[in-house]
C-alpha positions in Angstrom: -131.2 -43.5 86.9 -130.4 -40.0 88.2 -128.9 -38.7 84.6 -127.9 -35.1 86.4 -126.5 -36.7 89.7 -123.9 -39.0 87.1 -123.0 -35.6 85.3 -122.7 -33.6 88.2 -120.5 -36.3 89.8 -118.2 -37.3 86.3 -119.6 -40.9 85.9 -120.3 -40.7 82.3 -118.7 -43.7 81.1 -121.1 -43.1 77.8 -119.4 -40.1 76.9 -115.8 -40.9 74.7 -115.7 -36.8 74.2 -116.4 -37.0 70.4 -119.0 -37.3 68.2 -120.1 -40.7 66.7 -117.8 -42.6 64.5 -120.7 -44.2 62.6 -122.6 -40.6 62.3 -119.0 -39.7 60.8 -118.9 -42.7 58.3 -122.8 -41.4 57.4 -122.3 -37.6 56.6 -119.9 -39.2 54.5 -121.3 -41.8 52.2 -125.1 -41.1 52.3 -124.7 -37.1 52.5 -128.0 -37.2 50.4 -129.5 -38.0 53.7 -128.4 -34.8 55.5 -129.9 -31.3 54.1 -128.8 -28.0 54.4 -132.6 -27.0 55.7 -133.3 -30.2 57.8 -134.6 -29.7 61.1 -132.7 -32.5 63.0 -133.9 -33.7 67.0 -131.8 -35.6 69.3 -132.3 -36.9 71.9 -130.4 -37.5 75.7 -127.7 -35.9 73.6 -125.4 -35.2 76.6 -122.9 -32.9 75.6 -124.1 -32.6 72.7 -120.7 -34.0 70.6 -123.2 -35.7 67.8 -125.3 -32.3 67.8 -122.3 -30.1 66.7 -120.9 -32.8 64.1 -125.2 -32.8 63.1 -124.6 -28.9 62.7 -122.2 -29.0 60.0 -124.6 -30.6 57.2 -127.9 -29.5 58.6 -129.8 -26.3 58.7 -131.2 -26.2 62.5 -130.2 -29.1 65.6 -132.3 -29.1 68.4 -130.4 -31.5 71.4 -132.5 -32.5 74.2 -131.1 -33.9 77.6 -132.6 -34.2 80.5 -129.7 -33.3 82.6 -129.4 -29.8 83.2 -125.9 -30.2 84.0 -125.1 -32.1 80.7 -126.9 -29.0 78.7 -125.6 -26.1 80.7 -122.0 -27.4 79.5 -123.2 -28.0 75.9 -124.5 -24.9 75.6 -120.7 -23.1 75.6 -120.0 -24.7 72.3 -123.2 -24.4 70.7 -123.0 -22.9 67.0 -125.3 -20.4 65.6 -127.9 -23.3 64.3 -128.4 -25.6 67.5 -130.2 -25.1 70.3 -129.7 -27.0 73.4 -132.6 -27.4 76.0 -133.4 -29.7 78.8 -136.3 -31.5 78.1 -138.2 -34.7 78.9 -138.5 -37.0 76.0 -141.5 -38.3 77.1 -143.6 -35.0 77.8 -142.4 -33.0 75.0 -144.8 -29.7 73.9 -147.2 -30.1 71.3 -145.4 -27.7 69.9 -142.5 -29.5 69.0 -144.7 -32.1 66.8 -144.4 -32.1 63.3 -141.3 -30.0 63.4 -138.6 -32.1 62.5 -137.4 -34.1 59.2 -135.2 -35.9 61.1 -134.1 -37.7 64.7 -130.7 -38.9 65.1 -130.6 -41.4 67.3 -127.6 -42.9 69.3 -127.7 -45.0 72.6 -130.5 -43.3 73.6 -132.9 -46.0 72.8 -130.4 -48.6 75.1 -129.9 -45.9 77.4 -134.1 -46.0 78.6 -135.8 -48.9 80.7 -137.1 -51.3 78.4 -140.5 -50.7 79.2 -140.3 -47.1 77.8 -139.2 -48.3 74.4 -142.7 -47.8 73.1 -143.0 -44.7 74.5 -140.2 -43.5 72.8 -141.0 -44.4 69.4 -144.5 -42.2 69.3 -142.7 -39.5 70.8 -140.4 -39.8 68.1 -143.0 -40.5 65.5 -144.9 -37.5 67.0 -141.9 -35.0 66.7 -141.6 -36.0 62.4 -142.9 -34.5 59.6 -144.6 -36.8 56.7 -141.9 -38.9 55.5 -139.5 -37.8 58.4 -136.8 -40.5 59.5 -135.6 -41.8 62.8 -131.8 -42.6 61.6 -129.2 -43.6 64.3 -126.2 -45.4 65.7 -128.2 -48.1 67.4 -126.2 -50.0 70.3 -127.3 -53.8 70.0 -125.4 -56.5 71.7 -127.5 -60.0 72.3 -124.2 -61.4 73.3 -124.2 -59.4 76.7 -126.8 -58.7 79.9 -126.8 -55.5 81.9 -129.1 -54.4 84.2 -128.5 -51.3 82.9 -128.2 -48.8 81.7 -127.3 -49.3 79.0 -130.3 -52.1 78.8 -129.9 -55.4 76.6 -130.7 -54.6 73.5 -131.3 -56.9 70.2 -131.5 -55.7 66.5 -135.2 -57.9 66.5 -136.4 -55.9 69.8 -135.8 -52.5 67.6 -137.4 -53.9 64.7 -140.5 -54.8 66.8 -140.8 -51.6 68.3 -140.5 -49.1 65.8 -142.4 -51.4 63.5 -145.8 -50.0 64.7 -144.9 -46.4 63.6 -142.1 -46.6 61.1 -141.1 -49.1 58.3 -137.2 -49.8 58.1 -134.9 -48.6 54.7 -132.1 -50.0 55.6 -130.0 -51.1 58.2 -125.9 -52.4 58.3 -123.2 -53.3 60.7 -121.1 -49.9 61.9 -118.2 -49.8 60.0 -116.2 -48.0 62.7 -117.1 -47.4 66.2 -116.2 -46.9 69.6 -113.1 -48.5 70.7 -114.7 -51.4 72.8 -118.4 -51.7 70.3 -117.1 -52.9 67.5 -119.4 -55.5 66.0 -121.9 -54.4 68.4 -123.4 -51.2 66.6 -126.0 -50.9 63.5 -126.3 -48.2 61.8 -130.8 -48.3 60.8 -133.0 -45.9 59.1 -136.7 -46.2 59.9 -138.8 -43.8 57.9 -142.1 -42.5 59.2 -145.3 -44.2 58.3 -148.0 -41.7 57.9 -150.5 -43.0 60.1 -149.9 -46.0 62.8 -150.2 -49.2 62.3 -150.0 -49.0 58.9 
């Protein structure tokens, strides 16, 4: 998938141009989850709608895209505590590990080729502090093939992936969503195991 080439060109059937409704419903029932000092990541955050809402209870929001396109437009609405780069997900700098307490997730785990999955978790694991979380709007929908993206995605196929690197809290049916995903989006919490394979 050429992620620049579909910004550049306006097919970004992905982006509803606002933020999540289930990170929406989250800020707003478990606010003990968001800190005013958490360091939040998130990933293929396009134009970065989930970053800014993100900014509002957190105290720093780094999105990552890999389109430059998608970034360069973020960056005109960025507030003071977010940051907005174009990065690779899966050759981040070591720099970036252990510097986060939380990702936020949302349809960028559907949005990679199944065989990356893995891939994704470590990076993601790599980027936490001790005890960090991975916590997200995760897009499953067994009912439905694509060739993607979005990929087909089951809640079991998260579960098995993350399962190396994290251990699930909780996880629950979105209570709102997109117009169109209803039923079709769970909201999950993985938190960080300290070593893998633990």
């Amino acid at each position: 998938m050429d992620w620049q080439q579909r910004y550049v060109a306006g097919d970004t059937p992905w982006d509803k141009g606002m933020c999540s409704p289930g990170l929406k419903d989250l800020i707003q029932s478990k606010p003990v989850l968001f800190g005013d000092d958490a360091r939040v990541f998130a990933p293929g955050c396009g134009f970065g709608h989930d970053v800014r809402e993100l900014a509002k209870v957190s105290g720093f929001v780094q999105g990552a895209d890999i389109s430059e396109f998608a970034v360069a437009r973020a960056r005109k609405e960025a507030p003071e505590n977010v940051a907005f780069d174009q990065l690779d997900i899966f050759d981040l700098p070591g720099s970036m590990h252990g510097s986060y307490e939380m990702v936020w997730e949302h349809t960028c785990f559907c949005a990679i080729a199944p065989e990356m999955r893995q891939q994704y978790v470590e990076s993601m694991w790599q980027l936490l502090k001790p005890m960090g979380m991975v916590l997200g709007v995760f897009f499953v929908d067994p009912n439905r093939g694509f060739d993607g993206p979005p990929f087909l995605l089951q809640r079991d196929e998260v579960m098995a992936a993350f399962s190396s690197h994290f251990v699930l809290e909780w996880d629950e049916e979105a209570a709102t969503s997109y117009p169109g995903r209803e039923g079709r989006e769970r909201l999950m919490l993985f938190r960080r195991l300290a070593s893998c394979g633990e």
